[in-house]
SENUDO-606316 format. One record per residue (C-alpha): x, y negated, z negated; residue in one letter; residue number from 1; chain. Coordinates in pm, 1 decimal. Layout:
N
X_Y_Z_A_NUM_A;
...
This chain:
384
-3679.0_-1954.5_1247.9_X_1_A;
-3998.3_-1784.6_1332.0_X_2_A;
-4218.7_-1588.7_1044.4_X_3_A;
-4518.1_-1461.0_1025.4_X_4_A;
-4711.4_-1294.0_725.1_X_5_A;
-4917.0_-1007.8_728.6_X_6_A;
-5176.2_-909.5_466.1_X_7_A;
-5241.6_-545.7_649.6_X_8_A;
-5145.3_-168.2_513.9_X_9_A;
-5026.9_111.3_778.4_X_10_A;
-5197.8_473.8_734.4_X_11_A;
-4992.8_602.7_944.9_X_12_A;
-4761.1_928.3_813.2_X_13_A;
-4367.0_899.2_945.6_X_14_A;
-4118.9_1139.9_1040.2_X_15_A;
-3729.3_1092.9_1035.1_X_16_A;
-3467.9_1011.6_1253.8_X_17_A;
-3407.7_1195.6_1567.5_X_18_A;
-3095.0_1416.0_1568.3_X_19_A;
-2999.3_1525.6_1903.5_X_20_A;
-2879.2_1883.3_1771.9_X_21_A;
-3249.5_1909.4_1700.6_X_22_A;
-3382.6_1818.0_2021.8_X_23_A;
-3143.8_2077.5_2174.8_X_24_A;
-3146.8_2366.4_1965.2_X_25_A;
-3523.3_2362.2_1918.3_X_26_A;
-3631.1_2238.7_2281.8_X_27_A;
-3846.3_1999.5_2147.2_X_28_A;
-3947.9_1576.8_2168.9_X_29_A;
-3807.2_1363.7_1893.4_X_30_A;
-3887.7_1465.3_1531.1_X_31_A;
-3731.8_1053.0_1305.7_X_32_A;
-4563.4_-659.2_-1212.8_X_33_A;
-4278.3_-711.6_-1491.1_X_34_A;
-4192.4_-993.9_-1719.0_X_35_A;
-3866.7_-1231.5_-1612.5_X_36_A;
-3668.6_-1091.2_-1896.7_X_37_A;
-3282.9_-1005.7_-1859.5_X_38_A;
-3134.3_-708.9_-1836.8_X_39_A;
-3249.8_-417.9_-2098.7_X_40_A;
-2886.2_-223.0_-2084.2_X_41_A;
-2526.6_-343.6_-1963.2_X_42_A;
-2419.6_-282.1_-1628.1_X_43_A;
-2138.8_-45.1_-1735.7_X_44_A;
-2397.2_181.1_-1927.6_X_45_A;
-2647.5_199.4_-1586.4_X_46_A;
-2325.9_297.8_-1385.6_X_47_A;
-2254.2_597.3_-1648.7_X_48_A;
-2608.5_737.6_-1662.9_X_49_A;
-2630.4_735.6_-1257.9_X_50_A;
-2290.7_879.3_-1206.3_X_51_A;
-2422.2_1273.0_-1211.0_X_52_A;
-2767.6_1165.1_-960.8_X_53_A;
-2762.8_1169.3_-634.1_X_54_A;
-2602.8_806.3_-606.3_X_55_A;
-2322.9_594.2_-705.9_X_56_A;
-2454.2_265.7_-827.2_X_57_A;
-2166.9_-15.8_-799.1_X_58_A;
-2182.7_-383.6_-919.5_X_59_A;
-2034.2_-575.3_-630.8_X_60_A;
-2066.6_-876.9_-733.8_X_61_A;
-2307.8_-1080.1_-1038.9_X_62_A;
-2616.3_-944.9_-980.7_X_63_A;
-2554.7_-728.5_-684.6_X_64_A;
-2555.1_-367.0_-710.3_X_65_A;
-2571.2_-80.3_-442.0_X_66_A;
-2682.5_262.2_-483.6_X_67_A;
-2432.3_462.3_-270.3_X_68_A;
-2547.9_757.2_-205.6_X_69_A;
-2352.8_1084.5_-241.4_X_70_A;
-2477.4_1356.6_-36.0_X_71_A;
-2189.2_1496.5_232.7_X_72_A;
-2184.8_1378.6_585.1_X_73_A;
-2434.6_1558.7_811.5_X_74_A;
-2755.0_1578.8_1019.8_X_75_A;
-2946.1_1400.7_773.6_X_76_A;
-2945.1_1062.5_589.0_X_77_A;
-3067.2_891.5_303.7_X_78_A;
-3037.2_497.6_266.9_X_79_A;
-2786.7_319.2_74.3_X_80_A;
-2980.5_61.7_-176.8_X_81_A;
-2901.0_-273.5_-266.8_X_82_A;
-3028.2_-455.1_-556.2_X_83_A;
-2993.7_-840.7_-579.3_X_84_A;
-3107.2_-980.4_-907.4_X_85_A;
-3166.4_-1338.9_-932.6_X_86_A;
-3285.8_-1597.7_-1210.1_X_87_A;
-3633.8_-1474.9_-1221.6_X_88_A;
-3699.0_-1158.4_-976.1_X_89_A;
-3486.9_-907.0_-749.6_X_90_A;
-3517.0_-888.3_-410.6_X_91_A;
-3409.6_-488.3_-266.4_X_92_A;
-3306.3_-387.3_11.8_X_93_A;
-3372.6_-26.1_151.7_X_94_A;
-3607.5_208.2_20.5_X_95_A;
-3520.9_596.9_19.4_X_96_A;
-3589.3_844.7_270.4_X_97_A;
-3886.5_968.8_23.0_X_98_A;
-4094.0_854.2_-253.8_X_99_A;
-3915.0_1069.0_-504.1_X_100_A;
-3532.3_920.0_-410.3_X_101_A;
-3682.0_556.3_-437.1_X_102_A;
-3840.9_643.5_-798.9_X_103_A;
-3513.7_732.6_-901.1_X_104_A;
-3351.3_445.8_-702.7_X_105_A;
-3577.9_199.8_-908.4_X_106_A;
-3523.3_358.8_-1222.5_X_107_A;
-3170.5_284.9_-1194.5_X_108_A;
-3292.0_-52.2_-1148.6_X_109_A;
-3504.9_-93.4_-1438.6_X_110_A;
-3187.7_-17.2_-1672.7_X_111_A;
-3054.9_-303.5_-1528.1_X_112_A;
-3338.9_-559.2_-1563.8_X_113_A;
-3703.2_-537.1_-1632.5_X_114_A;
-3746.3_-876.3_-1336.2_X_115_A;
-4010.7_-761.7_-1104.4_X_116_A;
-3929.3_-731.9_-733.9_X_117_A;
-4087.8_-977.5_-548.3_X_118_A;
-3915.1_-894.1_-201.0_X_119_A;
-3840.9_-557.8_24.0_X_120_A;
-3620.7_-645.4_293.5_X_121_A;
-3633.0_-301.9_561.3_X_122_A;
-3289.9_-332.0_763.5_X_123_A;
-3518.6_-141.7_1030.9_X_124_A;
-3811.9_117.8_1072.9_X_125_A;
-3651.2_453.3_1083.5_X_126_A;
-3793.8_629.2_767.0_X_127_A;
-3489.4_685.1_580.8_X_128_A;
-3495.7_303.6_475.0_X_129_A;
-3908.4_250.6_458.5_X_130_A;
-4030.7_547.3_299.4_X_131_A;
-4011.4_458.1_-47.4_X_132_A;
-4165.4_116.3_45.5_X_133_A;
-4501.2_227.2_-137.9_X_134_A;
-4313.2_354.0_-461.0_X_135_A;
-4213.4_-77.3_-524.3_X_136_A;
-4577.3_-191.7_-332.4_X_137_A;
-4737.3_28.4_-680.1_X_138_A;
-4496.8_-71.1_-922.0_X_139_A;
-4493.4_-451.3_-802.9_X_140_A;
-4844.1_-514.1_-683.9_X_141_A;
-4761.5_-844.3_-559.1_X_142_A;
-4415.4_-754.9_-316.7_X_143_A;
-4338.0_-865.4_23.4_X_144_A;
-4199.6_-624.9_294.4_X_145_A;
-3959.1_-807.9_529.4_X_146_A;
-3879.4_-648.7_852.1_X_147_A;
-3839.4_-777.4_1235.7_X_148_A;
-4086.7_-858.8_1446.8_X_149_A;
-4080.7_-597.5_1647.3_X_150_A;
-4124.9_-300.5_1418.7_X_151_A;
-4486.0_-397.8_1426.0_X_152_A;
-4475.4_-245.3_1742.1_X_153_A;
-4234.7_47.0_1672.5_X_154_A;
-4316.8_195.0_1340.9_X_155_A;
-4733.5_318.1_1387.6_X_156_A;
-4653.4_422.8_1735.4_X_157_A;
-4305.6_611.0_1719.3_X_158_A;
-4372.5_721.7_1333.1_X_159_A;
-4670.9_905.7_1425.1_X_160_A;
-4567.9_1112.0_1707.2_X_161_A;
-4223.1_1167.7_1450.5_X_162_A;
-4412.9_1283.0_1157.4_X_163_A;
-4606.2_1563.5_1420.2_X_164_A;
-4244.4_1689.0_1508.6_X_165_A;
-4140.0_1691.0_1139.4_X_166_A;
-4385.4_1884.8_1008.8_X_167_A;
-4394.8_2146.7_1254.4_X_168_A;
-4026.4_2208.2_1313.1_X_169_A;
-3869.5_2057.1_1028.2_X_170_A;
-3851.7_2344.3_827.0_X_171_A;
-3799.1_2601.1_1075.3_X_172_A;
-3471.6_2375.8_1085.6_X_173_A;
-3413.4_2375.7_724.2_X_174_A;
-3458.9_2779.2_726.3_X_175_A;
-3162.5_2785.5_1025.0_X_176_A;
-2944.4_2619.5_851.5_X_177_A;
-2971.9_2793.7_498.7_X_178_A;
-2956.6_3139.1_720.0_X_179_A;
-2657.4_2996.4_914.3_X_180_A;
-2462.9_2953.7_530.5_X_181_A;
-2575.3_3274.2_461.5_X_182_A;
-2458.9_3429.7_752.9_X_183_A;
-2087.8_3173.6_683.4_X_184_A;
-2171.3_3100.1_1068.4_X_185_A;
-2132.0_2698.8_1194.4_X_186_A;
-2418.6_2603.1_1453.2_X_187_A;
-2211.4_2638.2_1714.6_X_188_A;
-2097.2_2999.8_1624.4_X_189_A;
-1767.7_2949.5_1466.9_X_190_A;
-1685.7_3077.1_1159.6_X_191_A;
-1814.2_2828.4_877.0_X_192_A;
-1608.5_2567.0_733.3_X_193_A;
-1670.2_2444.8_363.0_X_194_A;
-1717.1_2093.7_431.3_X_195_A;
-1971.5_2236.7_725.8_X_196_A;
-2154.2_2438.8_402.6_X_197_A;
-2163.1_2187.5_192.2_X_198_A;
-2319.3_1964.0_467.8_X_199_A;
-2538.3_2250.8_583.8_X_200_A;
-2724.8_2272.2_247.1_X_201_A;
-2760.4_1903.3_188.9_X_202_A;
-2924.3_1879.4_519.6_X_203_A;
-3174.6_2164.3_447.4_X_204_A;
-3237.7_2028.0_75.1_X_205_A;
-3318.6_1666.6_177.8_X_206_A;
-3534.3_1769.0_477.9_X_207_A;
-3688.6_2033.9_235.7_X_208_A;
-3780.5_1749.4_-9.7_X_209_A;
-3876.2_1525.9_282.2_X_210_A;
-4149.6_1781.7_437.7_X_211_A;
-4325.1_1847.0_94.0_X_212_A;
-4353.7_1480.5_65.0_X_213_A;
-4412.5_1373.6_379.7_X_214_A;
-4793.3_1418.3_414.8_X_215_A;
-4832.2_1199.8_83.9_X_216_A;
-4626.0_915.2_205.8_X_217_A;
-4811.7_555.3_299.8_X_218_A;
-4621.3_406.0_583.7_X_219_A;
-4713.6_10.3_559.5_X_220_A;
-4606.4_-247.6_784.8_X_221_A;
-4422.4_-591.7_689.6_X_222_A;
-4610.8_-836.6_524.3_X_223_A;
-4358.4_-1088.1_657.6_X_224_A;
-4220.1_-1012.1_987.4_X_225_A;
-3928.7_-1275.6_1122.8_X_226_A;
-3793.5_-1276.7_1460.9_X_227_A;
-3413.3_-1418.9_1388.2_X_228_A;
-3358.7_-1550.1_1037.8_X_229_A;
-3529.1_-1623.4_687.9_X_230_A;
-3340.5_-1755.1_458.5_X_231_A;
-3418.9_-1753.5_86.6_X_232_A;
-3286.1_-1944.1_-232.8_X_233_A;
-3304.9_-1819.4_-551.0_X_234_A;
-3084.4_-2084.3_-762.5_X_235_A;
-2754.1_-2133.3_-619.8_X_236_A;
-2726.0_-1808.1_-461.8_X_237_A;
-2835.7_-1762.1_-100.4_X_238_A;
-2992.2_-1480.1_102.4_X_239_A;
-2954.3_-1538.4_443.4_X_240_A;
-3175.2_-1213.7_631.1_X_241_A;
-3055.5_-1195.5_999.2_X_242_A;
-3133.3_-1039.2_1308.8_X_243_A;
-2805.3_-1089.2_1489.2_X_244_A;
-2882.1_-842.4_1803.0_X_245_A;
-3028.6_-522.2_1903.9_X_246_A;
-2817.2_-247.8_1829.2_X_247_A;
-2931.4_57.0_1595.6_X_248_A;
-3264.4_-31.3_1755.1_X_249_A;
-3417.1_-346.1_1858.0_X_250_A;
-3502.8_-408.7_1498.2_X_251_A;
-3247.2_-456.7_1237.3_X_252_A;
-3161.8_-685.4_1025.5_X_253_A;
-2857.2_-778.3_803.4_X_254_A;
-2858.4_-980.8_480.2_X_255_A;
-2596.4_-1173.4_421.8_X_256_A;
-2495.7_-1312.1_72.8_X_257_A;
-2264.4_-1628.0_192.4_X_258_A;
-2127.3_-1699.6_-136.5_X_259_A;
-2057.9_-1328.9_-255.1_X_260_A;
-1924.5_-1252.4_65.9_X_261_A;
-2127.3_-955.6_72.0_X_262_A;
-2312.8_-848.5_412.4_X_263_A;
-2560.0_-529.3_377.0_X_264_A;
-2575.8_-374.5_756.4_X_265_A;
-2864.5_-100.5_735.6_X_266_A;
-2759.1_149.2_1017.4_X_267_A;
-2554.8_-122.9_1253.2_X_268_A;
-2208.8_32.7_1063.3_X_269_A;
-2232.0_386.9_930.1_X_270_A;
-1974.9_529.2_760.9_X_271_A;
-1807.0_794.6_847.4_X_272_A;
-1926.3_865.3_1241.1_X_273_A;
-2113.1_609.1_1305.4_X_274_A;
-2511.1_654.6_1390.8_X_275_A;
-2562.7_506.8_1757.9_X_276_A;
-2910.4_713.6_1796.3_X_277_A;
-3178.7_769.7_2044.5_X_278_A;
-3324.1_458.8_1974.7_X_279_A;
-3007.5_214.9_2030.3_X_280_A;
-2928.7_-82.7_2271.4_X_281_A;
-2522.5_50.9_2338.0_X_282_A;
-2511.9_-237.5_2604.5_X_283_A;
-2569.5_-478.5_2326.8_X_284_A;
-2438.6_-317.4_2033.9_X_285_A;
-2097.7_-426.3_2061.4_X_286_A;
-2170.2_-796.0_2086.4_X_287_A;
-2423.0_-764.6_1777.1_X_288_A;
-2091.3_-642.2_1576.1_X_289_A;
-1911.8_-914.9_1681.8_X_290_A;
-2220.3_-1167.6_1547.9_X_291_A;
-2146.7_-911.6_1202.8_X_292_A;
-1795.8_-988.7_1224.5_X_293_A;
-1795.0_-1348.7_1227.5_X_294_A;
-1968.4_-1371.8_894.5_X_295_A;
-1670.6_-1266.3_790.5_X_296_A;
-1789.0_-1063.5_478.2_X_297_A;
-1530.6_-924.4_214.3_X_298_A;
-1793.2_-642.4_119.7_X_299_A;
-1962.7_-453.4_406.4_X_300_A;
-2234.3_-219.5_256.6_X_301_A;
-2329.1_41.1_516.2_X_302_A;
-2635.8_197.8_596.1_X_303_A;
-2526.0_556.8_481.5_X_304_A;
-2146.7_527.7_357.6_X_305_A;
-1913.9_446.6_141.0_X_306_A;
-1883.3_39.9_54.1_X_307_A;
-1672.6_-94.9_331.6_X_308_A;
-1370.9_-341.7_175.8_X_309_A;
-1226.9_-495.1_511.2_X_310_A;
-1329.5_-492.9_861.6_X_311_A;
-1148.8_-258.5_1010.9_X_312_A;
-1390.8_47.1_1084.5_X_313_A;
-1653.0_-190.0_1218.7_X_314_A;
-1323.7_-348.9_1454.5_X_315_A;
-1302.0_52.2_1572.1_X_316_A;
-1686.7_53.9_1610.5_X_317_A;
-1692.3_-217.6_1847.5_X_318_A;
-1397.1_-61.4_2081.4_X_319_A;
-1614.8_214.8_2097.0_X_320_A;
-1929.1_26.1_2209.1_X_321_A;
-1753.4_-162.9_2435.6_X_322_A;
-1583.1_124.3_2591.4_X_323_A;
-1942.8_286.5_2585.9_X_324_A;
-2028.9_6.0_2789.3_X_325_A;
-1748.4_-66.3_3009.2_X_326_A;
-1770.5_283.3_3107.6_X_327_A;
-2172.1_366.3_3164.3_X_328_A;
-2214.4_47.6_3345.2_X_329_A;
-1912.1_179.4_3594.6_X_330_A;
-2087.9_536.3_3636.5_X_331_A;
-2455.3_316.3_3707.6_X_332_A;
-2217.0_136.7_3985.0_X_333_A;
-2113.5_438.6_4153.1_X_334_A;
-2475.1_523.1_4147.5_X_335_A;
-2391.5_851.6_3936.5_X_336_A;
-2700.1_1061.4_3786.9_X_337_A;
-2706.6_1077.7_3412.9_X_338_A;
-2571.9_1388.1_3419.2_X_339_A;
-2257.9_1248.4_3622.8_X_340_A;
-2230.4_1000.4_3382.8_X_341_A;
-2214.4_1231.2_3107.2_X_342_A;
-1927.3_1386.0_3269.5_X_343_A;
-1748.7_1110.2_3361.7_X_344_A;
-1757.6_878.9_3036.1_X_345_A;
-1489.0_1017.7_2777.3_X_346_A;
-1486.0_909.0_2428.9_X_347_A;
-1213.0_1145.4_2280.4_X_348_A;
-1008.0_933.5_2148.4_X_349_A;
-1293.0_747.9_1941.8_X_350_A;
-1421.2_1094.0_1862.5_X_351_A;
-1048.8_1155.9_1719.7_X_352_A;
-1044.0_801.0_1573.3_X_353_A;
-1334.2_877.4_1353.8_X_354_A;
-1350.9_1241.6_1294.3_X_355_A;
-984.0_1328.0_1284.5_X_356_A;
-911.4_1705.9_1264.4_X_357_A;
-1272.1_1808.0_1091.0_X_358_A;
-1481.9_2002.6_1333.1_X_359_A;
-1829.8_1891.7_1144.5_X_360_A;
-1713.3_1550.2_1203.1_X_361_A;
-1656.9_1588.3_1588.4_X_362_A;
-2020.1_1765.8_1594.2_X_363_A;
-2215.8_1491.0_1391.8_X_364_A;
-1970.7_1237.0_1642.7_X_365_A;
-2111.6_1404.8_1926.9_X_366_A;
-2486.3_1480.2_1843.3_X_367_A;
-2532.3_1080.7_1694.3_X_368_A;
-2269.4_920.9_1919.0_X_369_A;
-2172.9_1065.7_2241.4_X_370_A;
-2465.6_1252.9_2358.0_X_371_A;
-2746.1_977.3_2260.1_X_372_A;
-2514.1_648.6_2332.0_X_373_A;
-2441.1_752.1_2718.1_X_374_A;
-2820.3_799.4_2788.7_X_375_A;
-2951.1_513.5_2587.9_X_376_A;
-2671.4_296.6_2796.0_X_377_A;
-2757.8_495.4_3120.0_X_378_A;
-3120.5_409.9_3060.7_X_379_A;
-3057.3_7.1_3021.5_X_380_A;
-2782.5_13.1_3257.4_X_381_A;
-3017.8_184.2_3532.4_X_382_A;
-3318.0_-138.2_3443.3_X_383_A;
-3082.0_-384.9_3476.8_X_384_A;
């Protein structure tokens, strides 16, 4: 294991994740201390008084609670939110796509237990998991951010140039899509579907609420940065934090609770199309999910998702990859063009797999998947 620990603060403002429908329809770059007491309230009480916010917050195991969140599938994400309470602190992991969502992510905590947080693990840089970073850095004075190493490099330089394409075209976004429910029109012209509404306006509400806060929000980088694994004890339960491969991007991480046999993914496994990106490694993303697999978790928590109770949509996820791979690498061989390669690489039957009948579905499956996979592969394929 490899760690380093960082004292230093980032001023630098973030945007959110890329969506590729944005890049085409708008022709533009990328726009992406308490005392150790126990708990103050039972578990079942918390539950009740979260069940009408904007997440689901389940115990999974002793100790272990997510925050699911409940927002429709769409164009834009919030994190999912773990909180593991030990003897004597908590460590969380994910922080909210804005200050506002991890206040009310933490309140939920503090009806659990009034331990302070001692440690922030960041499954990777995109802003939906970091941006409530500086909500737990005021109310626990004293926490560590964990991320990998390399999103030392990634977050100043690709947040900045985000948060210029957020707040510019963000809400010129937001305004399209609230016209487009007025108007009961889909963005590709099709009458609008209910599920697509419903989507629609939770897309436009949380970018909304993201722009408004955005110029407030105090991006800082890890105070402990690892390059493959950290392990920490906290009585007899272990946290193992692992970097098992580049996949959503060169930086995530998984944390792995061996004895709960829990595993919390950030982004690697999104449920229900899964979120390849702009900024993925498709040529290794497949073998990372393998590494996932062989932990051989009971409980996958996803990134943005429902909680995961077998292994089967991650076993879809990596035919996909593979065939992502299988096929790009071909097209390189034949020394087709990236357009070519668009052409010739067909993913409908994983598009049917995980979007089934629902036109939204295939959309979000094409705009996070297809589209954004084949070039990323392309890309790596054509270096190698």
């Amino acid at each position: 294991m490899q760690l380093r620990r960082r004292d230093q603060t980032c001023d630098a403002r973030v945007g959110f994740k890329p969506t590729i429908y944005i890049l085409v329809v708008l022709a533009l770059a990328t726009i992406g201390a308490s005392s150790a007491s126990g708990a103050v309230s039972s578990s079942t009480k918390a539950a009740a008084e979260t069940s009408s916010q904007s997440f689901d917050l389940q115990k999974l195991a002793e100790g272990v609670y997510a925050a699911i969140r409940k927002e429709p599938p769409g164009l834009m994400f919030n994190a999912n939110i773990v909180f593991i309470i030990n003897d004597n602190d908590v460590v969380v992991v994910d922080t909210n796509i804005t200050p506002s969502s991890a206040r009310e992510s933490l309140a939920a905590l503090r009806k659990l237990t009034a331990k302070p947080v001692k440690y922030v693990v960041n499954t990777h840089w995109h802003p939906d998991h970091i941006s409530g970073n500086q909500v737990y850095r005021d109310e626990f004075p004293g926490v560590e951010f964990i991320a990998q190493a390399t999103t030392l490099e990634d977050l100043p330089a690709v947040g900045e140039s985000n948060r210029k394409g957020l707040l510019t075209n963000g809400p010129r976004f937001a305004t399209q899509l609230r016209s487009l429910v007025e108007k009961k029109k889909s963005l590709t012209g099709e009458d609008l579907t209910e599920e697509e509404r419903a989507g629609y306006l939770s897309d436009a509400g949380q970018l909304e609420a993201l722009v408004k806060e955005a110029p407030d929000i105090q991006i800082m980088l890890p105070t402990i940065t690892i390059e493959d694994r950290l392990t920490l004890r906290r009585g007899d339960r272990v946290i193992d934090i692992r970097f098992l491969g580049r996949a959503h991007t060169r930086a995530d991480l998984v944390v792995h609770l061996p004895k709960e046999g829990i595993v919390i993914t950030g982004d690697i496994v999104v449920w229900p199309v899964p979120l390849v990106g702009s900024t993925s490694y498709p040529l290794d993303y497949g073998a990372t999910l393998e590494k996932l697999l062989a932990l051989k978790a009971s409980i996958i928590v996803p990134g943005h998702g429902k909680v995961l109770r077998d292994d089967s949509y991650v076993q879809l996820m990596v035919r996909l990859l593979s065939s992502v791979k299988q096929q790009t690498e071909a097209a390189a061989a034949r020394g087709e063009t990236l357009e070519q390669t668009r052409k010739s690489v067909n993913l409908d039957e994983f598009r049917k797999a995980f979007a089934g009948d629902s036109r939204f579905k295939r959309f979000i499956f094409d705009a996070y998947v297809t589209d954004p996979a084949v070039e990323a592969a392309f890309k790596h394929s054509s270096k190698k």
